[in-house]
N, C-alpha and C positions, 0 to 999 in steps of 0.2 A: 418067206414072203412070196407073193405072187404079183408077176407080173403087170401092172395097168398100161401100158401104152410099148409098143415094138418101132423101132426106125434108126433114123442114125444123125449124128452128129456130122456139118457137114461146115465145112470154113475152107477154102480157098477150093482144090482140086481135091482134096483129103475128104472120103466119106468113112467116119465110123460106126458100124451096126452096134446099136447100145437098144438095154429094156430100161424102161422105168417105173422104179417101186417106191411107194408112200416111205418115205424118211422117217415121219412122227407118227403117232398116236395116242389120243384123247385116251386118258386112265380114269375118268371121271364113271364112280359109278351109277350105272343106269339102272332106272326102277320101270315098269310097268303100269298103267293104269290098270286097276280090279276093283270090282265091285264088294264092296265093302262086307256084306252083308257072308256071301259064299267065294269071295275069290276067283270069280270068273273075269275072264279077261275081256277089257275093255275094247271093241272092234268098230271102226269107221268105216261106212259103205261111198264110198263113191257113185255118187246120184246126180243125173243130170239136173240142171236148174229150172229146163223147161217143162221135158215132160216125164220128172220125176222117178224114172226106168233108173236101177241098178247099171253101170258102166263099168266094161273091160277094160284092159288098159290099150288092147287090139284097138278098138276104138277112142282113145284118145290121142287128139293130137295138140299141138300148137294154137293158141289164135293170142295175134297184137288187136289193143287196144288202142281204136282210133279215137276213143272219147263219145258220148252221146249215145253209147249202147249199139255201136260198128265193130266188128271184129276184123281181121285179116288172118285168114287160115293157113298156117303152114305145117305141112305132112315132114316126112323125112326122106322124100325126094326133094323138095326142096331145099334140103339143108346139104342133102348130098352132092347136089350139082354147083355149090357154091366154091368158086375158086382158089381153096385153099393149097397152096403153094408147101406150108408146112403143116400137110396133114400128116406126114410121114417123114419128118426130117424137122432138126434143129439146125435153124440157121444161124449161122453167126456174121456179128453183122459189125463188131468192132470190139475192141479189149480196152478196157480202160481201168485206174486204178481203183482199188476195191475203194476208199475212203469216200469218193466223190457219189457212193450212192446209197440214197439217205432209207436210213432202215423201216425207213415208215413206206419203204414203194414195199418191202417183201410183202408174199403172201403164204406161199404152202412149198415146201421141199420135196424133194424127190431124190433118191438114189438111181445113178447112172451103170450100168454094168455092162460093160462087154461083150459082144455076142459074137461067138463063132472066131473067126481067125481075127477081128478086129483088137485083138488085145494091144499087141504094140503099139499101134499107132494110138491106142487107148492112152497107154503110160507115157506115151509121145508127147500128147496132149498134156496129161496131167503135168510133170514134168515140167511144160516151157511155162503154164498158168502160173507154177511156185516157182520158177525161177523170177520171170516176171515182175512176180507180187501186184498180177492185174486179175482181172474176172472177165469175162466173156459175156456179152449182150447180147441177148437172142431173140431168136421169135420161136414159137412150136405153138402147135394148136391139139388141145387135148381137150376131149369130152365135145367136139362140134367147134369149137372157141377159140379163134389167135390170141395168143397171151404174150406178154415184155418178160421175159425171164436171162436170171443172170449164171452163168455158170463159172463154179468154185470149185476147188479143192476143200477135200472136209474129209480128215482121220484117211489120207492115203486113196479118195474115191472121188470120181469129180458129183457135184451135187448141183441139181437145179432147182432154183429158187425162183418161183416162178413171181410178177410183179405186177402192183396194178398202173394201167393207166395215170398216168399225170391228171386227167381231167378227172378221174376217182377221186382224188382225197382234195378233203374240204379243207377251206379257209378258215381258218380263226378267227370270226369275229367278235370281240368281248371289247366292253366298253373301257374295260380297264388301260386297256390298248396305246386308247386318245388322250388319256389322262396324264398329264405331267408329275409323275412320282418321282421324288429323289431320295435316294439312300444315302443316309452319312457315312464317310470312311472309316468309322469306329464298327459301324454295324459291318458293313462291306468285311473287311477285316477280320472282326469274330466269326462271323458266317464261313468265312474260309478256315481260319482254324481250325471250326468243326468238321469242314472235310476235311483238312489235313489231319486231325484226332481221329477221321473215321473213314480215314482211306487204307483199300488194301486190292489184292487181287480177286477177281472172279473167280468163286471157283464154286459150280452150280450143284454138286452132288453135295453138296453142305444144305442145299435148301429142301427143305420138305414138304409136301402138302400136310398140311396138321388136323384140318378139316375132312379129308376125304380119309386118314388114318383111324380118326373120333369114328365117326360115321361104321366104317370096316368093322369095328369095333363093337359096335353098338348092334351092327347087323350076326355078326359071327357069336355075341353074348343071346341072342333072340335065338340060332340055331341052334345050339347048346344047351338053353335053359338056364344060364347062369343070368345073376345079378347083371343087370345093366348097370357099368358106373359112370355118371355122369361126369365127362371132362370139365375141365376146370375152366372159369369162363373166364374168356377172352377181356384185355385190360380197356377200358373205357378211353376212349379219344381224350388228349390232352384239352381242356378248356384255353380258348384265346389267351394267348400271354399278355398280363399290363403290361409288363414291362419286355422289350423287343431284345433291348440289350441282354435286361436279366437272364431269359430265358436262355439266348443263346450261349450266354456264357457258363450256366450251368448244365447245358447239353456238352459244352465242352469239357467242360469236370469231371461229369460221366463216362463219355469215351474214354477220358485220358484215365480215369481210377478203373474201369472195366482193361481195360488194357494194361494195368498196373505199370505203367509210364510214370507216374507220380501219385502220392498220397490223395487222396480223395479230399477234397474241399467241400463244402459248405452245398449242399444241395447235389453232393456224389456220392451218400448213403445207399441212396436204393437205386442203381444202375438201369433203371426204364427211363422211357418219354416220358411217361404221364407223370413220374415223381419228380424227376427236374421242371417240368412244366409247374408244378404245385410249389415245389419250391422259388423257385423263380414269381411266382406268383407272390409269395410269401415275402421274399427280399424287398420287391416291388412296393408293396404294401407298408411295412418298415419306413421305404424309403421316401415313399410319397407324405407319411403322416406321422412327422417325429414332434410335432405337439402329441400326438397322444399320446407316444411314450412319455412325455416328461408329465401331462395330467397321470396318468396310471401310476408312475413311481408319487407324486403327488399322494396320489391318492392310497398308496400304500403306507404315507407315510402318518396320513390322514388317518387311517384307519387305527392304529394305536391308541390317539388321543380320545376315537369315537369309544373303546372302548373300555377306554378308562372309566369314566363316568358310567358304563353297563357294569362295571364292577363295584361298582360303589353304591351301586341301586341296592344289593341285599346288605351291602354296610350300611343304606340308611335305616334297614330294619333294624340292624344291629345297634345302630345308634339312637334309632327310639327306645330300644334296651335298658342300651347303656345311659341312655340320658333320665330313667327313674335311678340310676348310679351317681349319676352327676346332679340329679335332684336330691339324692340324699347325702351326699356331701356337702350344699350347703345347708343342708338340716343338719349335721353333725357342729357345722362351725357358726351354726345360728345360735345354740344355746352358749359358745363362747361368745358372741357379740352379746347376750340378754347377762352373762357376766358382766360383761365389761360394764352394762352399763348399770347392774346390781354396784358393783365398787365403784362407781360414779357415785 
């Protein structure tokens, strides 16, 4: 790792010479723009807007926009004579405990490291932060910039976390907001359930990019010459639940049969969202319209009698047949009646 910013950690009379090195790193892989046709690479000139001239970056500088097509020009003498206090030192400015600061101020990490004889009072530091179990509020100014950042313990190193502004992050304004919603305590209830069927600990090396893997895959299959195989596509968003109850309680079934905590119930077949959402769908459905079950069995039973009479259509053939049969049987008992009435 290399270096981005030299200075020191500095909280009461205590100054510690520390470097600071990027913590993370974006694994996202990056493509090139090229031209389709021969593969040559895609290039942006930087051209003035007025008069059209190719531009250095020697000659670029700052300018604010005043509005109306005003500018305000700022060089990097300007930026250098501005009185930054922590252009070269992290100030601390109070310790408070980690919980009270809400994960939505973080912005980017940085690793702290020790420079030169400063290590003890380095591990001095570390040390009282976990004893503590507080964090350090700071100020440092990196890249021209004052920034709010907090300083941690993270895996045995202190870490800065740098933060934005309170006046940075927005307000939530949704109309849902003003709305008087109320939840029943059946629903309330089950909803908790489910977290408790599908609570556990953190633990982040279990998670995988699965799309940037496809991808790898698909890229390293094109260098090779092998068969591209198409990954298997991703399961469709569950359709809105009818039923609020329903669903949730066969999302519960799920958890609890996928965790083998208990036999799997009625809509904990197939262990995803989208199948308990269908099922659940399905119960819903049942539930809301039990005249049609009792028409369907109806009609099941209906359907016997309808086809009585479709069996008896080729017996009527049969019985136009049989009926020159039953025509000649009274032809056989017609010459006893022309008897009877000869002995008359």
């Amino acid at each position: 790792m290399r270096a981005i910013w030299k200075g020191a950690v500095s909280f009461g009379l205590v100054s510690i010479g520390v470097k600071l090195y990027s913590a993370t790193e974006e694994k996202d892989i990056r493509f090139h723009q090229v031209h389709r046709d021969d593969g040559g690479r895609i290039r942006y000139k930087r051209t003035c807007q007025v008069c059209g001239e190719e531009v250095t970056y020697d000659d670029i500088v700052k300018g604010y926009d005043l509005g109306g097509g005003e500018l305000v020009i700022l060089t990097d003498d300007d930026f250098a004579d501005l009185p930054l206090s922590t252009s070269r030192a992290i100030d601390v400015l109070e310790f408070v405990p980690a919980e009270q600061v809400d994960p939505i101020l973080y912005n980017k990490a940085y690793f702290l490291e020790p420079e030169g004889t400063a290590t003890k009072p380095y591990v001095l530091l570390r040390n009282a932060l976990t004893d503590s179990e507080r964090v350090a509020i700071v100020k440092v100014a990196i890249r021209q910039r004052e920034q709010l950042a907090t300083l941690r313990v993270h895996q045995g190193v202190l870490l800065l976390n740098t933060m934005l502004w309170p006046d940075e992050i927005r307000k939530p304004e949704f109309g849902f907001l003003d709305e008087d919603l109320k939840v029943r305590p059946p629903e309330l209830a089950m909803a908790s359930s489910l977290i408790g069927s599908m609570a556990g600990d953190f633990q982040p090396d279990v998670f995988t990019d699965d799309y940037r893997t496809a991808l790898q895959e698909v890229i390293d299959a094109k260098v090779e010459g092998r068969e591209i195989v198409q990954p298997e596509e991703a399961e469709e968003a569950p359709a809105a639940a009818v039923d609020l109850m329903a669903a949730l309680k066969a999302s519960v079934e799920r958890a609890q049969a996928a965790r083998g905590e208990k036999p799997a119930g009625p809509g904990a077949g197939e262990p995803t969202p989208i199948s308990a959402a269908r099922s659940a769908q399905r119960k819903a459905t049942e539930q809301q319209a039990p005249p049609k079950k009792a028409t369907g069995k109806k009609s099941e039973k209906a359907t016997p009698e309808k086809k009585k009479p479709a069996e008896k259509k080729p017996a009527t053939k049969t019985t136009a047949k049989k009926g020159e049969g039953k025509q000649a049987e009274p032809a056989k008992k017609s010459p006893a009646r022309k008897g009877t009435r000869k002995t008359a």
